[in-house]
Each structure stands twice: as C-alpha cells, then as structure tokens.
PyMOL CGO cylinders between C-alpha atoms (Angstrom):
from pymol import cmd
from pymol.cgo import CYLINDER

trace = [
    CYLINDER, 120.30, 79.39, 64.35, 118.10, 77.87, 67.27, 0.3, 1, 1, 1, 1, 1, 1,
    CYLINDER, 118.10, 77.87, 67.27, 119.79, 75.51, 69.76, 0.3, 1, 1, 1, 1, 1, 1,
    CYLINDER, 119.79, 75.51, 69.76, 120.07, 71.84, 68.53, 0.3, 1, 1, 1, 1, 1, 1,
    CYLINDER, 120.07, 71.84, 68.53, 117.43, 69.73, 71.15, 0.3, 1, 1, 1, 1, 1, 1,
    CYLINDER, 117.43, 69.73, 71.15, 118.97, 66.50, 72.03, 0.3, 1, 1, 1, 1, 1, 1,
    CYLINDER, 118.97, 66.50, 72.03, 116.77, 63.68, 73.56, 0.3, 1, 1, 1, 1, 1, 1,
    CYLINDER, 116.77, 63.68, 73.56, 119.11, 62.29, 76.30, 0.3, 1, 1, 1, 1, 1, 1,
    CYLINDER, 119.11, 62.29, 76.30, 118.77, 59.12, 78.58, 0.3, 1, 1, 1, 1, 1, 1,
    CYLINDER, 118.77, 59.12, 78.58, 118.97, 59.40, 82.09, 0.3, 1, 1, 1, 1, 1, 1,
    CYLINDER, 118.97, 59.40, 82.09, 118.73, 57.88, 85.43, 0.3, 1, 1, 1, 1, 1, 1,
    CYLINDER, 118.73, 57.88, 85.43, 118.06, 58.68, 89.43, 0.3, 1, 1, 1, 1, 1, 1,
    CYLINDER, 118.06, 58.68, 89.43, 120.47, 57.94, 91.77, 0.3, 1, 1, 1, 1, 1, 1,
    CYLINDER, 120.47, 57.94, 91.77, 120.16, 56.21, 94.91, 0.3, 1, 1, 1, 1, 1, 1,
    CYLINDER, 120.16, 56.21, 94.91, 119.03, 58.07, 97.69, 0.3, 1, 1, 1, 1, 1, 1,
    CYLINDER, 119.03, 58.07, 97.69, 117.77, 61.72, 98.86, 0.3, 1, 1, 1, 1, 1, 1,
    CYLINDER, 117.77, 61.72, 98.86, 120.31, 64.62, 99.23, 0.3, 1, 1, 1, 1, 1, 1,
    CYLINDER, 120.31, 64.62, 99.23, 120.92, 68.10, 100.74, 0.3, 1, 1, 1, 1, 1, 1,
    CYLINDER, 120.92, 68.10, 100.74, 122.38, 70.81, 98.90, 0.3, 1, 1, 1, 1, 1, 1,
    CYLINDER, 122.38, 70.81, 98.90, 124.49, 72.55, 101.87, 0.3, 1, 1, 1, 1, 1, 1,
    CYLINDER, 124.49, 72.55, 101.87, 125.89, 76.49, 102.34, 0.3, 1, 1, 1, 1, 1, 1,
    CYLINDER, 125.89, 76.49, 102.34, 129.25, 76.63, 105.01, 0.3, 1, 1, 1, 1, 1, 1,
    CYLINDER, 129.25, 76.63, 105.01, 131.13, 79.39, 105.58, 0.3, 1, 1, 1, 1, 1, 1,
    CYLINDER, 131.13, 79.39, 105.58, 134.03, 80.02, 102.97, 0.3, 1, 1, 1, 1, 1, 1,
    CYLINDER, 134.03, 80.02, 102.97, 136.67, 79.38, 105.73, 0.3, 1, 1, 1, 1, 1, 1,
    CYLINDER, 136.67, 79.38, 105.73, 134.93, 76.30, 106.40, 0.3, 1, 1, 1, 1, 1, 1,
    CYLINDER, 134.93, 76.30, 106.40, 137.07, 73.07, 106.64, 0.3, 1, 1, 1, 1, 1, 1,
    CYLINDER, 137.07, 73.07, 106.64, 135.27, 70.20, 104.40, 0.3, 1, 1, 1, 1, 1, 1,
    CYLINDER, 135.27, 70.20, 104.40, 133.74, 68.51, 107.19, 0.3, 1, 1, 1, 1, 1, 1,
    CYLINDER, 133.74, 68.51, 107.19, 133.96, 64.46, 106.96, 0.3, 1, 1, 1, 1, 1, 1,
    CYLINDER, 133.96, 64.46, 106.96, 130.34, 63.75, 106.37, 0.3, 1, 1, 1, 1, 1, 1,
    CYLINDER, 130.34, 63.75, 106.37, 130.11, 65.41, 103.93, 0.3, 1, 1, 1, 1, 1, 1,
    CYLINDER, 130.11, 65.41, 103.93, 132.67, 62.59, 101.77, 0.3, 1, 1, 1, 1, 1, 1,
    CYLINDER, 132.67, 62.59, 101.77, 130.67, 59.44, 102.15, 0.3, 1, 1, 1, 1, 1, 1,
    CYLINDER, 130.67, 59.44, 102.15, 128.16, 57.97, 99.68, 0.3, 1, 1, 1, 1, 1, 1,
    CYLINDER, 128.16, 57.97, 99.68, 128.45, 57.20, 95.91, 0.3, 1, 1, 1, 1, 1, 1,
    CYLINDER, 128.45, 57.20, 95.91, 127.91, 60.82, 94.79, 0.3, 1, 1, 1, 1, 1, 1,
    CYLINDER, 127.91, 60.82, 94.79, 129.05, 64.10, 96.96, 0.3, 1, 1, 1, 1, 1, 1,
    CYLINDER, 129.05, 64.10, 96.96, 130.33, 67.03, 95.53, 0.3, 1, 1, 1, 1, 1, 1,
    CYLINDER, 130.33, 67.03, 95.53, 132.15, 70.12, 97.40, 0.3, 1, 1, 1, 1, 1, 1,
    CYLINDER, 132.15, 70.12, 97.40, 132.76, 73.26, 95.72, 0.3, 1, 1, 1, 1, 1, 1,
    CYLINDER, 132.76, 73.26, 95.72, 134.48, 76.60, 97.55, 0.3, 1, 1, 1, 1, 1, 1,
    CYLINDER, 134.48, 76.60, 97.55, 134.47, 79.88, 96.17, 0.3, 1, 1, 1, 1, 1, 1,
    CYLINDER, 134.47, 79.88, 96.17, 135.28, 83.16, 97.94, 0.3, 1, 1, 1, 1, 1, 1,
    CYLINDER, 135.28, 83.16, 97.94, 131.84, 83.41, 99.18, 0.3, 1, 1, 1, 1, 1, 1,
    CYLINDER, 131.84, 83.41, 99.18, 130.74, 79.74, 100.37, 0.3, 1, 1, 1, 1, 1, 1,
    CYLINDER, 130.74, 79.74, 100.37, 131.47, 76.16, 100.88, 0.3, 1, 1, 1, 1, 1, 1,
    CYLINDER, 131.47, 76.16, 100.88, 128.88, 74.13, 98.90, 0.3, 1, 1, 1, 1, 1, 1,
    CYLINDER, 128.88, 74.13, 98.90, 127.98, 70.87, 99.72, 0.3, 1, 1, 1, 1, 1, 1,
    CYLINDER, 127.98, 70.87, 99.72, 125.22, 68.18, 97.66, 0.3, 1, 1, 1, 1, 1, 1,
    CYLINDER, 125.22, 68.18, 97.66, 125.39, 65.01, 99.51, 0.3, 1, 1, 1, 1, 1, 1,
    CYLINDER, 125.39, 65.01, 99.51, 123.29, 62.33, 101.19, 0.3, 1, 1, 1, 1, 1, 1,
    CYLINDER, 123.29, 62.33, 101.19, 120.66, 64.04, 103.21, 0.3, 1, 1, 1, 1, 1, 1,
    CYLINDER, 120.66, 64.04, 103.21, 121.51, 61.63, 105.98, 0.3, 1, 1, 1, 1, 1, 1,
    CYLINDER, 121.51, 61.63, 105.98, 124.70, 62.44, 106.26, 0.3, 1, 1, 1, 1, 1, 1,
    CYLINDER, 124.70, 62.44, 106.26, 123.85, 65.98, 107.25, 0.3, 1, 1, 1, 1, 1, 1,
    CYLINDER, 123.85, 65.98, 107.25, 124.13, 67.02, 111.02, 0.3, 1, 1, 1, 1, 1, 1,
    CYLINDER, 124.13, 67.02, 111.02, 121.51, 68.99, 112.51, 0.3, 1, 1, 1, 1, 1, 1,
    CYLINDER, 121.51, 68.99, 112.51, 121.58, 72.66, 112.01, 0.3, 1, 1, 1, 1, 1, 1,
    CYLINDER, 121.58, 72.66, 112.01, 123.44, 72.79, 108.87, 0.3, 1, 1, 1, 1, 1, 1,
    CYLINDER, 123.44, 72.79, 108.87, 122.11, 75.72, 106.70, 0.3, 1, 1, 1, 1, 1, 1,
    CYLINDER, 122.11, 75.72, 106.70, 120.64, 73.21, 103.88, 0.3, 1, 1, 1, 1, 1, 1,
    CYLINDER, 120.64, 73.21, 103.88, 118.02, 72.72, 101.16, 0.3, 1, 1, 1, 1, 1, 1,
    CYLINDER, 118.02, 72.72, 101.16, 116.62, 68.98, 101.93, 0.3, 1, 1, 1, 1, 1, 1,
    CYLINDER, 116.62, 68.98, 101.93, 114.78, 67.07, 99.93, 0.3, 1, 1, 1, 1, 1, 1,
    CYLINDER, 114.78, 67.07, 99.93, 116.44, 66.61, 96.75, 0.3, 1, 1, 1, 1, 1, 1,
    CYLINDER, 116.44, 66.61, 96.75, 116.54, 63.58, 93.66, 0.3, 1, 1, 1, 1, 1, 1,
    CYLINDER, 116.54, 63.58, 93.66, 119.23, 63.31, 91.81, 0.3, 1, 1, 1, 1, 1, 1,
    CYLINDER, 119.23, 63.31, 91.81, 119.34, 62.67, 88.07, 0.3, 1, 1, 1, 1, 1, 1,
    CYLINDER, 119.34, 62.67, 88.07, 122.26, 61.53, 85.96, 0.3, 1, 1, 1, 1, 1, 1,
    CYLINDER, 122.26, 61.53, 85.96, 122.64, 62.20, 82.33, 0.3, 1, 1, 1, 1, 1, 1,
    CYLINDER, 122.64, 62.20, 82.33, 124.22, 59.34, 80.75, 0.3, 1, 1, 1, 1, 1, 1,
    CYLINDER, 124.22, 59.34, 80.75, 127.25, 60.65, 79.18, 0.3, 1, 1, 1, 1, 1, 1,
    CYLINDER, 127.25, 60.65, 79.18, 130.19, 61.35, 78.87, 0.3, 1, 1, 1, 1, 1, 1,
    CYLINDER, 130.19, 61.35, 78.87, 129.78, 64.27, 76.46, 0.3, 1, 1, 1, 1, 1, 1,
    CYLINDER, 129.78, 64.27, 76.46, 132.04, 65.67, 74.58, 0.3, 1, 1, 1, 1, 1, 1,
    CYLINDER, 132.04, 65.67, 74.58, 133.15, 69.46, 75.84, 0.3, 1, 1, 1, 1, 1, 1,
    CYLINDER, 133.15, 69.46, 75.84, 132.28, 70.53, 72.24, 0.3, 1, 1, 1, 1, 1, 1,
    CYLINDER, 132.28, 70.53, 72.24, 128.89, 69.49, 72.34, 0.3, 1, 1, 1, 1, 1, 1,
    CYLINDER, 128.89, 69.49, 72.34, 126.79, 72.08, 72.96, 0.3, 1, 1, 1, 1, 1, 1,
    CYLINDER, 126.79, 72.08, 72.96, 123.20, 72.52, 74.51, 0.3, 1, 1, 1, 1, 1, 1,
    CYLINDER, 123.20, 72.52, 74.51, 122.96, 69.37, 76.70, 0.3, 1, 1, 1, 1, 1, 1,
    CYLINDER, 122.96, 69.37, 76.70, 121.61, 70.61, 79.76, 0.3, 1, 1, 1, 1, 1, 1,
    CYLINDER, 121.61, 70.61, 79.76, 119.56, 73.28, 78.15, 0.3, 1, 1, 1, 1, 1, 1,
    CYLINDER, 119.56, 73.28, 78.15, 117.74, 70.51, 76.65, 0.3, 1, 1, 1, 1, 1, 1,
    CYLINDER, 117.74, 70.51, 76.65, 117.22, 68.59, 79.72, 0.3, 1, 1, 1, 1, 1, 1,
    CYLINDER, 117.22, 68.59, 79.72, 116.35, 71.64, 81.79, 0.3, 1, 1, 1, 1, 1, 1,
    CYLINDER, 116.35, 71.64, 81.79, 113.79, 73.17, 79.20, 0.3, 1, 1, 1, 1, 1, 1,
    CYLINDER, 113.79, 73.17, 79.20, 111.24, 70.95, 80.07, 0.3, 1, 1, 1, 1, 1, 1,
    CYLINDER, 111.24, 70.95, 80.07, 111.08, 71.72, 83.49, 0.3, 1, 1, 1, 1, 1, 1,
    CYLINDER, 111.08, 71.72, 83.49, 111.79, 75.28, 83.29, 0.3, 1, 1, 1, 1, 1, 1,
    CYLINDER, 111.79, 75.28, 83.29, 108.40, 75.39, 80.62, 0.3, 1, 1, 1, 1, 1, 1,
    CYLINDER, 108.40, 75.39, 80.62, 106.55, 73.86, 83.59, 0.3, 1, 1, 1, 1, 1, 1,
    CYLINDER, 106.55, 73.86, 83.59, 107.80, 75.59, 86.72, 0.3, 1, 1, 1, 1, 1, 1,
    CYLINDER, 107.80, 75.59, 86.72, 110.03, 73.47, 88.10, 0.3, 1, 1, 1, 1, 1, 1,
    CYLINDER, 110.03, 73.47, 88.10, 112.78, 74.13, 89.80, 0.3, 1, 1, 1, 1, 1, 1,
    CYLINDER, 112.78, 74.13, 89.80, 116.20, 72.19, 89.33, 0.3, 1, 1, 1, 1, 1, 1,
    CYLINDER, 116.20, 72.19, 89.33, 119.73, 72.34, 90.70, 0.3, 1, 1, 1, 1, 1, 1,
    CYLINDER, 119.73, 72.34, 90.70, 122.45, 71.67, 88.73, 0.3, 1, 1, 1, 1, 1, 1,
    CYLINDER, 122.45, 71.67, 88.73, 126.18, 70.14, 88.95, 0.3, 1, 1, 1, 1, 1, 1,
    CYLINDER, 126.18, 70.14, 88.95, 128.31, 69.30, 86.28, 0.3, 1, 1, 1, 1, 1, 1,
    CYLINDER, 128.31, 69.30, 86.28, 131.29, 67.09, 86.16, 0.3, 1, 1, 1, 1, 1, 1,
    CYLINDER, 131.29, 67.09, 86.16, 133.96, 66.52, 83.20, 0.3, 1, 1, 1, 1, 1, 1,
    CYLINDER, 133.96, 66.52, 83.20, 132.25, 63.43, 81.66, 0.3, 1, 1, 1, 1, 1, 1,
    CYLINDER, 132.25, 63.43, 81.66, 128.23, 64.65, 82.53, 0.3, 1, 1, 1, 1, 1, 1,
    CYLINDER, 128.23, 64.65, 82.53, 125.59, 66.39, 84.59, 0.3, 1, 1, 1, 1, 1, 1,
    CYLINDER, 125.59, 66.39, 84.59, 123.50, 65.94, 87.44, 0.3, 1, 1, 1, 1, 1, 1,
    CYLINDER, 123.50, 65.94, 87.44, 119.93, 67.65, 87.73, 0.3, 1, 1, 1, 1, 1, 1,
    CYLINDER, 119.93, 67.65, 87.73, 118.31, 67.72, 91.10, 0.3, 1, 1, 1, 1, 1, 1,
    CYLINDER, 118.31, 67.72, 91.10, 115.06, 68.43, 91.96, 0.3, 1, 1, 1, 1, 1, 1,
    CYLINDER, 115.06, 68.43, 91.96, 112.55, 68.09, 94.72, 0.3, 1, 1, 1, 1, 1, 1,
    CYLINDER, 112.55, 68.09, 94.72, 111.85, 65.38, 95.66, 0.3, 1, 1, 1, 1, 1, 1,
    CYLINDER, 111.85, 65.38, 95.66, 108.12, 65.83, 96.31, 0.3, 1, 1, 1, 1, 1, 1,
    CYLINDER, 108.12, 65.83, 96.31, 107.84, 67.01, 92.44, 0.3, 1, 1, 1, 1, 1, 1,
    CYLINDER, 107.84, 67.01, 92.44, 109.80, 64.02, 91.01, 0.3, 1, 1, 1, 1, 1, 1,
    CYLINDER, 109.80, 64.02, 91.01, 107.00, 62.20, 89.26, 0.3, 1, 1, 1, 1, 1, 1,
    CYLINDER, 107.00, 62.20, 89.26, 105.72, 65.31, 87.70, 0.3, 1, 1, 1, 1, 1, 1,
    CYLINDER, 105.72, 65.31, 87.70, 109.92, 66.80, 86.57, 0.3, 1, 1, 1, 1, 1, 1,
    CYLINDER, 109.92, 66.80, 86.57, 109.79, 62.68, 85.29, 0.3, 1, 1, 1, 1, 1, 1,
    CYLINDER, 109.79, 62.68, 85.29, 106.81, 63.27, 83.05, 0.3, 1, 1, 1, 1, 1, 1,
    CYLINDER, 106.81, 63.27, 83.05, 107.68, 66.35, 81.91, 0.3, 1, 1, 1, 1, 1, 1,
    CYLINDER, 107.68, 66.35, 81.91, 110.66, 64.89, 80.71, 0.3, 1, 1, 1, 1, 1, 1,
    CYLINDER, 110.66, 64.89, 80.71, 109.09, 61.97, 79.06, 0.3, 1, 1, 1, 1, 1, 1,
    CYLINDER, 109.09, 61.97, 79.06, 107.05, 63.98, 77.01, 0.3, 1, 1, 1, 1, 1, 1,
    CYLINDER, 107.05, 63.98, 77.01, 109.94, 65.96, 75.68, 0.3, 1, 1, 1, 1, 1, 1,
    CYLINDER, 109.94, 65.96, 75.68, 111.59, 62.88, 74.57, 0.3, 1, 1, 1, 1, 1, 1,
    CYLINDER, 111.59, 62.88, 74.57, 114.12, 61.92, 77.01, 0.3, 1, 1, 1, 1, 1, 1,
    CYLINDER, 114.12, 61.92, 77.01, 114.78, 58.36, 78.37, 0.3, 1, 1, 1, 1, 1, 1,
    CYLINDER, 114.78, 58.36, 78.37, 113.95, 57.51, 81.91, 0.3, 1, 1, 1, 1, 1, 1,
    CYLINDER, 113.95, 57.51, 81.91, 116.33, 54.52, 82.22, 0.3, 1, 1, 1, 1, 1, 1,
    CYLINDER, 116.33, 54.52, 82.22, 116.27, 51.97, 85.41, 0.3, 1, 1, 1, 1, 1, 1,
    CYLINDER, 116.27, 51.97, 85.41, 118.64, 52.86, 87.93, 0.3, 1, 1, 1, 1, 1, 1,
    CYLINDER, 118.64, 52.86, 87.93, 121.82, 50.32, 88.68, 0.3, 1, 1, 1, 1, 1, 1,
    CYLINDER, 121.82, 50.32, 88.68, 121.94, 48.64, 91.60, 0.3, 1, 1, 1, 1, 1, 1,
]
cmd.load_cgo(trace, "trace")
C-alpha cells in the first residue's frame, strides 16, 4: 500500500538561523537559549544547535543561512507519513532541507537563498503557505 499524501498548512518563522556542531563535552553555551525557537540536541558524537543566526559567535562550526518552516500541528504520534509528504516535494526538485521534530510537530529548514523556489514547490503539491503570526 503506497504512503497516504497529506496536504498540510504551514508557516515561516521569524528570523534566519544556524544549524551548529560543538563538541559532545560541550557545555550548552547561553546563546544558544534565546529567541522563540532553539533547539539543542547531544548525542555521543556532537552537540547540535538550530538557533538564531545572530545569536551565533564567530567561529562556531555552523551551517548559516537557514528558514524555518512550521507544520501546523499537533499530530497525532499514530499518524503516519507527515513529513514525508512535506519533504517529497523538495526532495523531487533538489532541494535540500533540515529537519527537527518536536512532540506536537515539525520544523523544515531550508536555505534561505532557495526559499521562494522550496515555497513553490510546495504550493504546487498542495500544501498551505499560511501568513506568519506576529
């Protein structure tokens, strides 16, 4: 049985972020904590780190340059195939994404300089570009 394709609204946050690489033994540094969306995940091998570009210092080992999209959830853990249908789109066109997901829903990021054309591409696959909130 094929994947069931959901058509999902979504929206950008505010802002232009960094997806960051520490050392494992790193200490979360502050700046990384400040802005309406951060996230901070440690495994054996790294500290990871998406947050405001800003907020990164000089130096930090970082991908720059990134949008942020937010698929309106929450979904239910049951539901399957939600991202694959939001990433399809982009991965049929060549464009790259990074992904987080929390409990209630899922970010996408991609570059910022390819933003209009991920938008499109999602458009024409059915999902809803929604305004974002102050």
């Amino acid at each position: 049985m094929p994947p069931k394709i959901h058509q999902l609204t979504f929206r950008q946050l505010h802002g232009i972020f960094a997806v960051c690489r520490l050392p494992a033994d790193s200490p979360v540094p502050p700046w990384a904590l400040h802005g309406a969306f951060f996230s901070v995940t440690k495994t054996a091998d790294e500290l990871s780190i998406v947050c405001l570009q800003a907020n990164v210092p000089e130096h930090t080992s970082a991908e720059l340059n990134w949008a942020a999209l937010k698929l309106e959830g929450p979904f239910p853990f049951a539901m399957t195939g939600i991202l694959s249908s939001f990433i399809a789109p982009l991965s049929a066109s060549g464009i790259p994404i990074f992904a987080i997901s929390t409990f209630d829903t899922d970010y996408v990021f991609v570059k910022q300089e390819i933003l209009t054309t991920a938008l499109e591409k999602l458009s024409a696959a059915g999902h809803q570009f929604l305004p974002a909130r102050p």
